[in-house]
N, C-alpha and C positions, 0 to 999 in steps of 0.2 A: 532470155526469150520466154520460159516459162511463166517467169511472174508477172510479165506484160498480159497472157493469155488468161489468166488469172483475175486479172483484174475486172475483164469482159463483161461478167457477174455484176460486181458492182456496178458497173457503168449504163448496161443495159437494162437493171431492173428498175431504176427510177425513170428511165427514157421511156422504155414501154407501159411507167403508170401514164407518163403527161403524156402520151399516144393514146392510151385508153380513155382518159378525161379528157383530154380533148376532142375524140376522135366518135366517141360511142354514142351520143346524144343526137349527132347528124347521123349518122348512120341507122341508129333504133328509128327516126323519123324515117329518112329513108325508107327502111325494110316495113315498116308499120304503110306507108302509100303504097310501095311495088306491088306488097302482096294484097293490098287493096285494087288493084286493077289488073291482078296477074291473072290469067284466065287458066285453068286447066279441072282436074279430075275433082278436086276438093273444094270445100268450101271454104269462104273466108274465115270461119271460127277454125274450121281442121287446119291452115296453112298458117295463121296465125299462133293457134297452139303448138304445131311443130317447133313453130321458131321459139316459142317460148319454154317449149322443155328441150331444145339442143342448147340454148343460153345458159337455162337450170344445170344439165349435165356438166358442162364448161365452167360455170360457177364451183359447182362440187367438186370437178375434180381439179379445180384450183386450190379450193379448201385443202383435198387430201395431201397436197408439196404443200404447201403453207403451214399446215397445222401439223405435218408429219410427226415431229419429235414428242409435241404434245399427243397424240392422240394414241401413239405407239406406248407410251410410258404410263397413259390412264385406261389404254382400254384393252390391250391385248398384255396375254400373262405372257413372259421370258420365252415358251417356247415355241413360238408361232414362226413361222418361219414366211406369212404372208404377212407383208407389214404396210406401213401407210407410206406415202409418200411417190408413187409412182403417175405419172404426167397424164397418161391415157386412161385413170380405174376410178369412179365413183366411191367413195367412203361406205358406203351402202352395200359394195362389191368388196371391197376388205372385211366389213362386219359379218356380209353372208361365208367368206371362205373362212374365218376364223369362228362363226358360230359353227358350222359344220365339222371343221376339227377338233372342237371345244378348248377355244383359245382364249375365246374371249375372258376378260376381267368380270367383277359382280359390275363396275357403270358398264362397260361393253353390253354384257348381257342387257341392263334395264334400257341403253339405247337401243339395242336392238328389238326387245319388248313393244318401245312409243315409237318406230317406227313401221313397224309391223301392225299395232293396232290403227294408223293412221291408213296405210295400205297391208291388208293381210298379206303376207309372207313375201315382203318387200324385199326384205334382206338377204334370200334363197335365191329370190327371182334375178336379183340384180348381179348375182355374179356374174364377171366378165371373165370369158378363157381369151388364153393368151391367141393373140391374131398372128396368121404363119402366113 
């Protein structure tokens, strides 16, 4: 029974690309008219941008389980104990907790550098505590 549950992984992560390719282009239109004609407190540039940095955060912290092994092994030193790969944390939010412990590697540190000169102290701001 175990190695049937097992397999769930495989089966589901190709299901949910051809869900997202198929699925995401009607939808982005979608959401792109709703909040075209959505009335409330904001503007359509501010309701429009929200959607497009909760997309941004979802993207990244898709990166961060995707890229985990990779990004664990170039950019934080053996003994960090916050590591990449977790479903709910932005990569930005690993780099701030391990710049702060001084975990990072010498790329760690220079990514953390170009993201901080693109937004000043991006990688401080971005830490996420854990949600109770």
């Amino acid at each position: 029974m175990k190695s049937k549950t097992q397999l769930w992984g495989f089966l589901l992560f190709p299901l949910s690309l051809l869900l997202l390719f198929s699925s995401a282009p009607i939808g982005w239109v979608y959401a792109m008219i709703a909040l075209a004609f959505k009335r409330g407190e904001a503007s359509l540039l501010r309701r429009w941008h929200r959607y497009w940095l909760r997309l941004a955060v979802s993207i990244d912290q898709l990166g961060n389980v995707m890229l985990q092994y990779l990004l664990n092994d170039l950019l934080l030193r053996e003994a960090s104990t916050d590591r990449f790969g977790h479903e709910d944390e932005t990569i930005s939010s690993v780099l701030g907790k391990n710049l702060k412990n001084n975990h990072l590697s010498g790329v760690g540190k220079f990514l953390a550098r170009a993201l901080d000169l693109l937004d000043p102290n991006h990688v401080l701001d971005s830490i996420e505590h854990p949600r109770n």
